[in-house]
N, C-alpha and C positions, 0 to 999 in steps of 0.2 A: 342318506347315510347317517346324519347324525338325526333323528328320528329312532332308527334301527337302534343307535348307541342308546338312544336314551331306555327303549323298550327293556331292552337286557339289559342296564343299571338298574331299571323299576322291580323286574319279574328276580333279579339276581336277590335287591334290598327283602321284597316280600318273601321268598326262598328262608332267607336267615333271617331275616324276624320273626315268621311264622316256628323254625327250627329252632332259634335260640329260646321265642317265649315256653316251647312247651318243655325244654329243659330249665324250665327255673323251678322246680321243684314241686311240691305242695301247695295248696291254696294256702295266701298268709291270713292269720288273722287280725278283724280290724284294728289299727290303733297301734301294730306292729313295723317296726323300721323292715322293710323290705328290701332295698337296692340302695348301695351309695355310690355316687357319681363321682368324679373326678373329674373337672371342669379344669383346663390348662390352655395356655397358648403351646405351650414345648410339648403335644403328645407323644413322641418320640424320644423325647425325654424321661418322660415319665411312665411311658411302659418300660422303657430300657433299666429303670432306676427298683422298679417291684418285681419286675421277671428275676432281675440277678437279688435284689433282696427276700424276698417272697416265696422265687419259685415258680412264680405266677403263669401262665401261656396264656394266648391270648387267639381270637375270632376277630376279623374284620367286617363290619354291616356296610356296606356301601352307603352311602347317604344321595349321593347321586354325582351326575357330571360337576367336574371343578372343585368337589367338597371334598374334605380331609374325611377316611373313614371314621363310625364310630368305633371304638374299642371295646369287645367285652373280654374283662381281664378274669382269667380261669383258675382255679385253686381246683389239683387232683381232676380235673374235667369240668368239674361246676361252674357256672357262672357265679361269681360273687360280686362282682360291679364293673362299672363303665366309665370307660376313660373318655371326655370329648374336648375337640376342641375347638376350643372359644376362637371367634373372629366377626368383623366388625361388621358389618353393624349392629348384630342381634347382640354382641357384647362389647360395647365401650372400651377404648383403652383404659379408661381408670377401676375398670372390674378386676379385681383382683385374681387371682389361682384360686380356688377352692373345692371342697366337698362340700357334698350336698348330701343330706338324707330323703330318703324316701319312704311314708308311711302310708301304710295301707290303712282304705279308707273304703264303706261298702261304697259310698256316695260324692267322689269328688264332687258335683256343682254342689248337694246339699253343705259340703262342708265349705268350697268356698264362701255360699249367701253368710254362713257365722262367723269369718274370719275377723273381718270391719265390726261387726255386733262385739268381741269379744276382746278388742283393742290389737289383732295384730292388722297388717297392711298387704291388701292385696298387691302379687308383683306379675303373675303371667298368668291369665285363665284361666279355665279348663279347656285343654286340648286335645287331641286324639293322637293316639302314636295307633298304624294301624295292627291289628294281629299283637299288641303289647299289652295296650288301657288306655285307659284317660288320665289325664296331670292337671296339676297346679301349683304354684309359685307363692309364696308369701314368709313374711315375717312374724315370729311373733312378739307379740310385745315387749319383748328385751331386744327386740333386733335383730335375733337370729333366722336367718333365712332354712328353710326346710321347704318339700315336695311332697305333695299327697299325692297319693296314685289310685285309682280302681283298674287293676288289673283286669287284661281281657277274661282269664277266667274268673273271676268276682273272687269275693275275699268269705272268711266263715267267720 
């Protein structure tokens, strides 16, 4: 039984990622803020707080058994960013609420090898979101944390 549960959280999560990534528009180009995230512990909080100031509506991605959905918060149908929430371990209690931006990039790993080279600080690797792109984590040299992405469909 819980085998079966997990199959249909898997095939449900790829369903709407595969559905959400090809409504996100145009290929961006590189070097361009793509997607901003909203990172919270109160996700319910904070869809409730941009629906009624906003407007906003929203899509739920399953992430899987036990996890809080992720949020993708919609302007007129559009996807315009993501609401997730933060829990522990992958985020410390002293991680604050934040946005995050995300910029397109043809080559996230090419772009993290120059991060360190160019004084900001590696924070999460490159990873694969599947049917979405590839990510990375890092600060840069003032401290501010940002996301590079190569989208599954590549950037122009």
């Amino acid at each position: 039984m819980a085998k079966t549960a997990l199959k249909v959280a898997r095939k449900s999560s790829k369903k709407a990622t595969a559905s959400s990534a090809s409504n996100m528009g145009p290929k961006p180009l590189h070097g361009e803020f793509m997607w901003n995230e909203l990172m919270t512990r109160d996700d319910e909080k904070a869809l409730a707080f941009f629906e009624k100031l906003l407007g906003w509506t929203h899509q739920d991605w399953p992430l899987g058994p036990g996890k809080a959905p992720y949020r993708i918060a919609k302007a007129g149908g559009k996807p315009v960013a993501g609401i997730m929430k933060m829990t522990e371990p992958e985020f410390p209690a002293p991680v604050p609420t934040h946005w995050c931006g995300y910029i397109a990039v043809r080559d996230v790993d090419a772009s993290w090898k120059q991060i360190a080279k160019l004084g900001g600080t590696q924070i999460h690797p490159p990873t694969d979101i599947p049917n979405v792109g590839r990510f990375c984590v890092f600060k840069d040299p003032t401290g501010a944390v940002l996301a590079l992405m190569t989208p599954a469909g590549g950037v122009i």
